[in-house]
Every structure is written in structure tokens, then in C-alpha cells.
C-alpha positions as CSV (number, residue, x, y, z in Angstrom):
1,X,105.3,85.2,74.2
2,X,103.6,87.9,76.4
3,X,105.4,90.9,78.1
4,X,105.5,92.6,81.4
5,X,101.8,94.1,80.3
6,X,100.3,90.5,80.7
7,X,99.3,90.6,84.3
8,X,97.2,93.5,83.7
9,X,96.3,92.4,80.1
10,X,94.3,89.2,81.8
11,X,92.1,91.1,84.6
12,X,91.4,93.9,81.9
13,X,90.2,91.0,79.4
14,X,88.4,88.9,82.1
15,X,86.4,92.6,83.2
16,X,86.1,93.2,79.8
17,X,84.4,89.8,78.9
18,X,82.3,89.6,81.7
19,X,80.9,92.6,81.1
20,X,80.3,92.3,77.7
21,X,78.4,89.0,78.1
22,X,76.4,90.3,80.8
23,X,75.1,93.0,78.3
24,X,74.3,90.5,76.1
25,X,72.1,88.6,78.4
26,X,71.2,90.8,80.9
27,X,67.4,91.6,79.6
28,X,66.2,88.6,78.6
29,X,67.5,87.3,81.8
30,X,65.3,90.4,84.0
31,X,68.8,91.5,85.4
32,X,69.4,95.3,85.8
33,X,72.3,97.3,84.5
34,X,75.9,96.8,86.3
35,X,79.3,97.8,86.1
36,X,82.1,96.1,86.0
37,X,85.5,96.9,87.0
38,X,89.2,96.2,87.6
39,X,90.0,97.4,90.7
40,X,93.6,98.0,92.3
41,X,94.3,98.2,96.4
42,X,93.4,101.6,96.2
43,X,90.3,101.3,95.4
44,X,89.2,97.9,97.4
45,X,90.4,99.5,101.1
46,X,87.8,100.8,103.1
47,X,88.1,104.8,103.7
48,X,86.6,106.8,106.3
49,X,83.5,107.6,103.7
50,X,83.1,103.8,103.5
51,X,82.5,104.7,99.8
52,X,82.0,101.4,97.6
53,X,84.8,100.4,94.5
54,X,82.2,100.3,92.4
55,X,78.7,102.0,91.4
56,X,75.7,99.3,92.6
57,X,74.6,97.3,91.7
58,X,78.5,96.3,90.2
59,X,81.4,93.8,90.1
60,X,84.3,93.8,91.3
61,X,88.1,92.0,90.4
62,X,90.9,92.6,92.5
63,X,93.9,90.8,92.1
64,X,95.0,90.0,95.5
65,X,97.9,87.6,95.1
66,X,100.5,86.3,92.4
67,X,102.3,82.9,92.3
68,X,105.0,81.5,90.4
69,X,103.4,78.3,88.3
70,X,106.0,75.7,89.2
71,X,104.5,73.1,86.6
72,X,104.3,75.5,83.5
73,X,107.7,76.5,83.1
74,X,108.5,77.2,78.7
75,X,111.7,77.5,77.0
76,X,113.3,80.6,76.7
77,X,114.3,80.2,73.5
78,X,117.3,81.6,72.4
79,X,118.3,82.9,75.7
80,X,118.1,79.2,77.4
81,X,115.9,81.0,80.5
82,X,113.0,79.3,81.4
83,X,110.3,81.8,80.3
84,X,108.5,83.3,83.8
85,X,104.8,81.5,84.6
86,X,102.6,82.7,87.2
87,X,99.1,82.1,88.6
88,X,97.3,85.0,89.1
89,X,94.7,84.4,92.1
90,X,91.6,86.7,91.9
91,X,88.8,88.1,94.6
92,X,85.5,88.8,92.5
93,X,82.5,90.6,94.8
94,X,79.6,91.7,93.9
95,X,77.6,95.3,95.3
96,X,74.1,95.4,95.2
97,X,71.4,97.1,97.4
98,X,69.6,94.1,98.2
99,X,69.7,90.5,98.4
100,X,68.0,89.5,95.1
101,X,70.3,91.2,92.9
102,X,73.4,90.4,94.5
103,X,72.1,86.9,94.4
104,X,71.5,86.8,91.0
105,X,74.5,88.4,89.8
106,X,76.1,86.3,91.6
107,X,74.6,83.5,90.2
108,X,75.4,84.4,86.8
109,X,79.1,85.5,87.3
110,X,79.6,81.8,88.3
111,X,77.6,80.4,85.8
112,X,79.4,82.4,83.1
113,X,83.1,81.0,84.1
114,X,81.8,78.0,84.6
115,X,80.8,77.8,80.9
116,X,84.0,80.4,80.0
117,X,86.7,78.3,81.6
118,X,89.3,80.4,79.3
119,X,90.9,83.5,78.0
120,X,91.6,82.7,74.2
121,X,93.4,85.4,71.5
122,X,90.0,86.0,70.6
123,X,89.4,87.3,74.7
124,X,93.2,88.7,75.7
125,X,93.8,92.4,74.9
126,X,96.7,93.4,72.3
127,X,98.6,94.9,74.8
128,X,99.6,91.8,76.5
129,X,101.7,90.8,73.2
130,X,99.9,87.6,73.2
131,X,102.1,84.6,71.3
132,X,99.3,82.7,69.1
133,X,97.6,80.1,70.4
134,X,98.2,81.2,74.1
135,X,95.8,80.3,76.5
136,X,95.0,81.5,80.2
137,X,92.5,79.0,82.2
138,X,90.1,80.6,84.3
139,X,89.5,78.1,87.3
140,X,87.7,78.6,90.6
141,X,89.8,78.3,93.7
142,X,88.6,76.8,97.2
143,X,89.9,78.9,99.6
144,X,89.2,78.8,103.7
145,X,86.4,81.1,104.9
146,X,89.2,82.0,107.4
147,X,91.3,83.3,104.7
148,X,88.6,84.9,103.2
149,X,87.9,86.8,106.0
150,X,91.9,87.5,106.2
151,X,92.0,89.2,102.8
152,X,88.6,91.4,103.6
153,X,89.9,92.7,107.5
154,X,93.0,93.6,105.3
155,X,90.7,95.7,103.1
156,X,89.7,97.5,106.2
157,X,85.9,96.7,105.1
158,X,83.3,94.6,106.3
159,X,83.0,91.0,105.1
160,X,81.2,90.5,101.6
161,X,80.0,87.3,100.1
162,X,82.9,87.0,97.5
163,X,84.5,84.1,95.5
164,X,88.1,83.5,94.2
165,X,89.2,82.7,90.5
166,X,93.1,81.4,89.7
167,X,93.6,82.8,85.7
168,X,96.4,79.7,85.6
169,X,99.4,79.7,83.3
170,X,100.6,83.4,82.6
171,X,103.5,83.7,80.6
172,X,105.6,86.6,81.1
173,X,108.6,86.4,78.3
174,X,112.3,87.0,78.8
175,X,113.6,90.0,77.4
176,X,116.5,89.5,74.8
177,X,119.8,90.1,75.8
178,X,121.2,93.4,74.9
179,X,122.9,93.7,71.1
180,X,124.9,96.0,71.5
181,X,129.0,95.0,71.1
182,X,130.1,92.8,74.2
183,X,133.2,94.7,76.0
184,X,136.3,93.3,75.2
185,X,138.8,95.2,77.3
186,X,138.9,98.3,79.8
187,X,142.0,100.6,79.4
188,X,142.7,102.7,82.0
189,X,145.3,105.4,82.1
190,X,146.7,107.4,85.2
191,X,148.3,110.7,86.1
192,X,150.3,112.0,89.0
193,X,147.9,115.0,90.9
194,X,151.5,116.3,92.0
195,X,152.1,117.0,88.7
196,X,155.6,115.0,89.5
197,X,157.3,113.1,86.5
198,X,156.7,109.6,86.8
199,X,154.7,109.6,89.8
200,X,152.1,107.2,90.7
């Protein structure tokens, strides 16, 4: 079952995928060289330099909101708690300098999770603790241009041509319970601050 690392484990795998399939295909495809990269708030709102997450022409993955899955819940196990699941709802943009490119990256993004629809052991980094067998599903989410335009005014930064991505089905595991010895009692004792014989 995965720990607390999971969340991040998933964007750092999805980043890392991406970017490793777009090396692989980039040339023969006639695409330049991009970057690729995990961003946190930080790094997606707007300062006063207007400076860009990422080098161009680049992608972008910012995780901009978490939900509990309340169709995937697993057994605890042992501890009988019904292990955590949560979706995990993704804005991917991409920077370019001019229309072409951020077309065609675009294009092949899409095209690539299209064909990639999920994260497998082979994909997930170690340091997720990844169960075997577990799976993450990579699904594109419709979501209203309104809202859209919600999430970049809350950036601070002019609207982009972006598109969302729910990786569906995170486990998070529940800890053990402690082993240490249960308490069994609690002695107390008492003393007069008088210093008067049998005081209270």
C-alpha cells in the first residue's frame, strides 16, 4: 500500500514519463527540445517579473486540487480502517514562443495520455512505496471554461490554453497502530505543599 509520499510520487512519475517519451519521439517527429516540470503554487503564481514556471518552449503540471475517491475505498487490513483514496486533479500548460509549437506540443501531450491512460509499477517512483500491482488511471477531465479561467485569475497570470488530467485511485495507507505496551493503569501519588502530616 503507498505512503504519505504518493501524492508527490504520481506527478513526479507522470513529469517524469512524459518527458522521457517526448525525448524519445521528439526528432523524428520535427519537435524541438522542452522541459518538463512539476510545479508547486509557488512557482505557477504570476510575480511582478511575470517570469514563466518553466524555460520555453516547456510543460507544465500543477496539482491544483485533491479529492477523496468515494468509490475506491480498500481494506485497512489489520487495522479495520478503510485505507485513504483520493483523486488527484491536474492543470497541464504548455509555454512556447509561438503558436506552432505550443500547438504541437500540445498535440502530442494529449496524444500521449491518450495512448498512456496509466501509471503502472513499471512508471511510479520507489518512493511512493507502491503495493504490487497498483495502478493509477490517468483520465482527462471536462472542466468549464469558467472554472478554467477561475484557477488561472487565481494564479495571478493571464489565461493560457491549458487542459486538466484526474490521476484516479491514489491509495494512501494507514499507518499501523503503535506497538508499544497499551497502558494499563496511571498511579498517582500526592503530597501536602504545607509540609502538614496528613494533609491533602
Amino acid at each position: 500500500m503507498a505512503n504519505v509520499s504518493a501524492i508527490y510520487s504520481v506527478g513526479d512519475s507522470l513529469t517524469a514519463y512524459l518527458r522521457h517519451a517526448y525525448e524519445l519521439t521528439r526528432v523524428d517527429e520535427g519537435l524541438p527540445s522542452a522541459s518538463f516540470a512539476l510545479c508547486h503554487a509557488g512557482e505557477m503564481i504570476g510575480t511582478e517579473n511575470g517570469a514563466d514556471p518553466v524555460d520555453k518552449p516547456g510543460v507544465t503540471l500543477y496539482l491544483y486540487r485533491v479529492t477523496v475517491n468515494e468509490h475506491l475505498r480498500n481494506d485497512g487490513g489489520q487495522s479495520g480502517t478503510p485505507a485513504l483514496t483520493v483523486n488527484l486533479h491536474y492543470l497541464l500548460t504548455v509555454w512556447a514562443e509561438s503558436a506552432k509549437v505550443e500547438h504541437q506540443i500540445t498535440a502530442w501531450v494529449m496524444r500521449t495520455l491518450h495512448t498512456h491512460q496509466a501509471l503502472g509499477p513499471s512508471d511510479l517512483t520507489p518512493d511512493g512505496g507502491w503495493g504490487t500491482g497498483e495502478l493509477v488511471q490517468i483520465i482527462p477531465a471536462e472542466i468549464s471554461l469558467e472554472d478554467t479561467t477561475r484557477i488561472w485569475s487565481a494564479l495571478h497570470r493571464p489565461f493560457r490554453p491549458s487542459f486538466t488530467y484526474i490521476a484516479r485511485g491514489v491509495p494512501i495507507g494507514i499507518a499501523p497502530p503503535p506497538t508499544g505496551k497499551p497502558v494499563v493503569a496511571r498511579r498517582l501519588a500526592f503530597s501536602s505543599s504545607s509540609g502538614t502530616e496528613g494533609g491533602q
